[in-house]
C-alpha positions as CSV (number, residue, x, y, z in Angstrom):
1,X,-6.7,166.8,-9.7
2,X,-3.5,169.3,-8.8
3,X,-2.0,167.7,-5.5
4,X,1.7,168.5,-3.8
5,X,3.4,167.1,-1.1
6,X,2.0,168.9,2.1
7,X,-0.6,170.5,0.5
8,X,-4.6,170.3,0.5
9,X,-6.5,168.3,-1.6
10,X,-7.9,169.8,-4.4
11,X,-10.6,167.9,-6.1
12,X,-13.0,169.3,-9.2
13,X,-14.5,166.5,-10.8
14,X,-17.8,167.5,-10.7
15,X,-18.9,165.0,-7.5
16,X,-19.0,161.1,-6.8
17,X,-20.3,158.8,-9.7
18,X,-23.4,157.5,-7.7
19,X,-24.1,153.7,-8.0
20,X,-27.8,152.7,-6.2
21,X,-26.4,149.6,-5.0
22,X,-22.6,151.0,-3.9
23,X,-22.8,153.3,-0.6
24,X,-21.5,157.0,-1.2
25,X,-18.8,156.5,1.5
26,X,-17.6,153.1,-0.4
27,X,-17.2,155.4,-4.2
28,X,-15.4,157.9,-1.6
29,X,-13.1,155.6,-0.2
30,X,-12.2,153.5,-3.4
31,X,-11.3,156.8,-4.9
32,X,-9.2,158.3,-2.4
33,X,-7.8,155.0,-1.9
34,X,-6.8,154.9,-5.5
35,X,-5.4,158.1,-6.0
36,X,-3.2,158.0,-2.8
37,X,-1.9,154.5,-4.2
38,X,-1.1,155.7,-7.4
39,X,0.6,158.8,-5.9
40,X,-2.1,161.3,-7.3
41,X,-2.1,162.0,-3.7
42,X,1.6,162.3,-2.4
43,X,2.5,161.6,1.1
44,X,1.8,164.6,3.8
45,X,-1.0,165.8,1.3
46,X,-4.0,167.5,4.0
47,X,-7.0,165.9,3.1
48,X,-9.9,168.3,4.9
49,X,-13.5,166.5,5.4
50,X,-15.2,169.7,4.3
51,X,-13.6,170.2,1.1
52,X,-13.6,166.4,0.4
53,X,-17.2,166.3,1.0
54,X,-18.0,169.3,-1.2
55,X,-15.6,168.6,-3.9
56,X,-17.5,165.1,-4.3
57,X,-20.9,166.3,-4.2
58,X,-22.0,164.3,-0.5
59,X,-22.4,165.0,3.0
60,X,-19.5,164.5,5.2
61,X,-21.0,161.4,6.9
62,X,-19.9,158.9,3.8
63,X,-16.7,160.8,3.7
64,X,-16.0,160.4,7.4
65,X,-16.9,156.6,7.0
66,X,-14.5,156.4,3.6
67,X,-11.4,158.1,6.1
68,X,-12.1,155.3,9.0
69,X,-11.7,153.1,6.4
70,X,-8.4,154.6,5.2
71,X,-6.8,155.0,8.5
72,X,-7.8,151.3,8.9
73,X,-5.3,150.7,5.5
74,X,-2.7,152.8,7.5
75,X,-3.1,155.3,4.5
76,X,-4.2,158.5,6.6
77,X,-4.1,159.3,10.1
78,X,-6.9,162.4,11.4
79,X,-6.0,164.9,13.9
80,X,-8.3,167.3,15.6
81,X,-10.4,169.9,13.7
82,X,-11.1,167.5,10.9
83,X,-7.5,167.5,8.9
84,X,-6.3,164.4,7.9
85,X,-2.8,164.0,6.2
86,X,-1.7,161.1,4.0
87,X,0.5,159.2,5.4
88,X,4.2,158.4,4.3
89,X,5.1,154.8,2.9
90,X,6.2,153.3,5.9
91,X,8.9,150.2,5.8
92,X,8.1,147.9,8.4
93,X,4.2,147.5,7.0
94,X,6.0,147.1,3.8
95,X,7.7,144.3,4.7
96,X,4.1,142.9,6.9
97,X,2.3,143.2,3.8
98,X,4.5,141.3,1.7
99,X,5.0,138.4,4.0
100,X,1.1,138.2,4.4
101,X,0.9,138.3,0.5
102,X,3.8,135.6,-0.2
103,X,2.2,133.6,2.1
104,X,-1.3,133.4,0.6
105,X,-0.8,133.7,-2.9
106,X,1.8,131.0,-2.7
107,X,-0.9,128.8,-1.4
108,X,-3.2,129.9,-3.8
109,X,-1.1,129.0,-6.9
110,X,-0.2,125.2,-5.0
111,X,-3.8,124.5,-4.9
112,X,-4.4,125.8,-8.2
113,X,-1.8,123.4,-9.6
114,X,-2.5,120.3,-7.3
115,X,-6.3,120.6,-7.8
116,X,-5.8,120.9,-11.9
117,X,-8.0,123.9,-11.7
118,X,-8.2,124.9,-15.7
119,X,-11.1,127.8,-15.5
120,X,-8.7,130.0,-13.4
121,X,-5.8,128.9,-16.0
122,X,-8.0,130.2,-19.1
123,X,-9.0,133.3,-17.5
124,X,-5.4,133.8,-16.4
125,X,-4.1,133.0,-19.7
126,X,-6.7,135.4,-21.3
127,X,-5.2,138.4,-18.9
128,X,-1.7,137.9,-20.2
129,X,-2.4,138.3,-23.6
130,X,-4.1,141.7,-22.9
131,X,-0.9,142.6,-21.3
132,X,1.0,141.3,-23.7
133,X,-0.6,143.7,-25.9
134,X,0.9,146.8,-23.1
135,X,4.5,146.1,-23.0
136,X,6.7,148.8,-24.0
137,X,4.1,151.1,-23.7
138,X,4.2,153.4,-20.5
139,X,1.0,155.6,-21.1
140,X,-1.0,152.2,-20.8
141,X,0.8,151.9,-17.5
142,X,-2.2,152.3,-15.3
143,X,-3.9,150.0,-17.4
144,X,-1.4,147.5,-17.4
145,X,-1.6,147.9,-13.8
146,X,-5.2,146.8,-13.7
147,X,-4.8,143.6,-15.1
148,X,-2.1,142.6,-13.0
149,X,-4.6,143.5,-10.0
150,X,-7.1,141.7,-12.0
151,X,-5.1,138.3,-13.1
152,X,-3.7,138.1,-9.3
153,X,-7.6,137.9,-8.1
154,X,-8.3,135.1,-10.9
155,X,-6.1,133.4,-9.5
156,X,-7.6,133.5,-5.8
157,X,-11.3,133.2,-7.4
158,X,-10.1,130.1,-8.9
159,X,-9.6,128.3,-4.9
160,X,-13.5,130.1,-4.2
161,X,-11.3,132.9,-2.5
162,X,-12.2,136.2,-3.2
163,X,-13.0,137.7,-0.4
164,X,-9.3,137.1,1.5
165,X,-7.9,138.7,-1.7
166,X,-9.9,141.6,-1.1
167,X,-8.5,142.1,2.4
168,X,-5.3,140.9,1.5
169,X,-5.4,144.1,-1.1
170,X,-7.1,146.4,1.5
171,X,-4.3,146.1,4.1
172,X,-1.6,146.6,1.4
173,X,-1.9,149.8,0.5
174,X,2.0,150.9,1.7
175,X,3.3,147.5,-0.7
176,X,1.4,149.1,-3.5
177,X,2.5,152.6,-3.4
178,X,5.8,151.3,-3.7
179,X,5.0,149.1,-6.5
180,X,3.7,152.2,-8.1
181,X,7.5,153.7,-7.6
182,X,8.9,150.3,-8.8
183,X,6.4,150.0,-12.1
184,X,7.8,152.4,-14.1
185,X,11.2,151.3,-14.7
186,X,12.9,150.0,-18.3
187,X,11.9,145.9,-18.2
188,X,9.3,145.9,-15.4
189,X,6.6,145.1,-17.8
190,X,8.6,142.6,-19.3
191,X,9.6,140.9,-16.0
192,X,5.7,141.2,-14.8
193,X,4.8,139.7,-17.6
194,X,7.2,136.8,-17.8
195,X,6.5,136.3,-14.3
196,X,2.9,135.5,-15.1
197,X,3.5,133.2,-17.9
198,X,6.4,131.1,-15.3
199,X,3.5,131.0,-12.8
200,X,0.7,129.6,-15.3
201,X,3.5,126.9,-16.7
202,X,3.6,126.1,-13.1
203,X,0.2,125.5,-13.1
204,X,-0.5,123.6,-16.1
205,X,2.0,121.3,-14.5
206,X,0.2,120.7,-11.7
207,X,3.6,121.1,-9.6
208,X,2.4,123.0,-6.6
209,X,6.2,123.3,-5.2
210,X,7.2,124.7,-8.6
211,X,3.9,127.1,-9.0
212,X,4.5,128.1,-5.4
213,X,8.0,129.0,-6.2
214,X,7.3,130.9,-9.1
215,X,5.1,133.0,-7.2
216,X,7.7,133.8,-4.5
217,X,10.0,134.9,-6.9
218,X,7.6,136.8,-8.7
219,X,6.5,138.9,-5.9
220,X,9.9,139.2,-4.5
221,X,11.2,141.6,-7.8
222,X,10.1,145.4,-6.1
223,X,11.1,143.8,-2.3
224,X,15.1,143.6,-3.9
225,X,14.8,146.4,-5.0
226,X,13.2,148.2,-1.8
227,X,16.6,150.0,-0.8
228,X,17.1,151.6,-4.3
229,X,13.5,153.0,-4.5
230,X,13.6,154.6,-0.9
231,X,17.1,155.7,-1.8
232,X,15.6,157.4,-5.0
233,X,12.4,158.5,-3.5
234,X,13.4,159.4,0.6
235,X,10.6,162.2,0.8
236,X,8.3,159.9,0.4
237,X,9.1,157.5,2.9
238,X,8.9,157.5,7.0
């Protein structure tokens, strides 16, 4: 996909994917959603229902369902005749986002540790050592990326909740485009990572003050460093 900042989408990958049992406006969303987070699709890009709709091969009912659904995240907003921008990475949801993450995950992790919960711990465990494996290696970035997503939502699976981490992650879409900024940089893998292993110690111990802890400071790494990246990046932001 060829994108730039305050221009049109341009999409030519040949349509949507279908799936029988995922909705065409879902496939649409999840992939707009991902490219905007990544930063495939910059801030002030014009996204226009017609050319989304033909460029993935479906009508443009799914595709106005999958843009409700973005303006939901705070990820787009739609003006008249059908032109919707991305929108820029804006502070103040930042910092809602993060609060509302701290504040769950940290929960998460002192039930984990209080209740003993070992099948979460394997799984976790299991999801280091892939990324382990990616360290050092920046074109396995957005893989690397994944299993942090994915070793985060072990971890809420393991206290039978799932479903809060999937709204938690829907509503953060402004946190993550700034943790794409953040991901990048020299030791960032290496402090992900060691992050992880703190937090499973935590666990094991079944300390829920310390696991809860060791989340905090886990997920408080790209919030310091907030004020450098917008320095760095000021188009970006609102």
């Amino acid at each position: 996909m060829n994108t730039t900042t305050g221009g049109l989408l341009a999409i030519h990958d040949g349509g949507v994917k279908t799936n029988a049992h995922v909705p065409a406006s879902a496939l649409v969303y999840e992939e707009v959603r991902n490219r905007i987070i990544s930063l495939s699709l910059l801030p002030e890009t014009t996204l226009v229902r017609a050319e989304l709709a033909e460029s993935f091969n479906v009508s443009q009912s799914p595709v106005r369902e999958a843009i409700m659904r973005l303006e939901q995240d705070g990820l787009v907003v739609s003006y008249p005749q059908s032109r919707t921008v991305v929108t820029k990475i804006d502070v103040a949801r930042i910092r809602e986002e993060h609060f509302l993450r701290v504040a769950a995950e940290c929960e998460v992790v002192r039930q984990l540790a209080e209740a003993k919960e070992s099948a979460a711990v394997v799984k976790a465990k299991g999801i280091v050592k892939m990324q382990e494996a990616l360290v050092g290696d920046i074109e396995q970035i957005e893989l690397f990326k994944q299993l942090d997503e994915t070793f985060h939502a072990a971890l809420f699976n393991g206290v039978s909740q799932s479903n809060l981490h999937l709204q938690i992650t829907a509503r953060s879409g402004h946190l993550a485009r700034v943790r794409t900024l953040d991901l990048p940089r020299a030791g960032k893998m290496v402090s992900v990572l060691e992050g992880h292993k703190a937090i499973i110690d935590a666990i094991q111990s079944g300390d829920g003050n310390a696991a809860s802890a060791e989340m905090r400071q886990h997920l408080s790494g790209t919030m310091e460093r907030l004020p450098q990246i917008i320095d760095e990046n000021k188009t970006l932001f609102s």
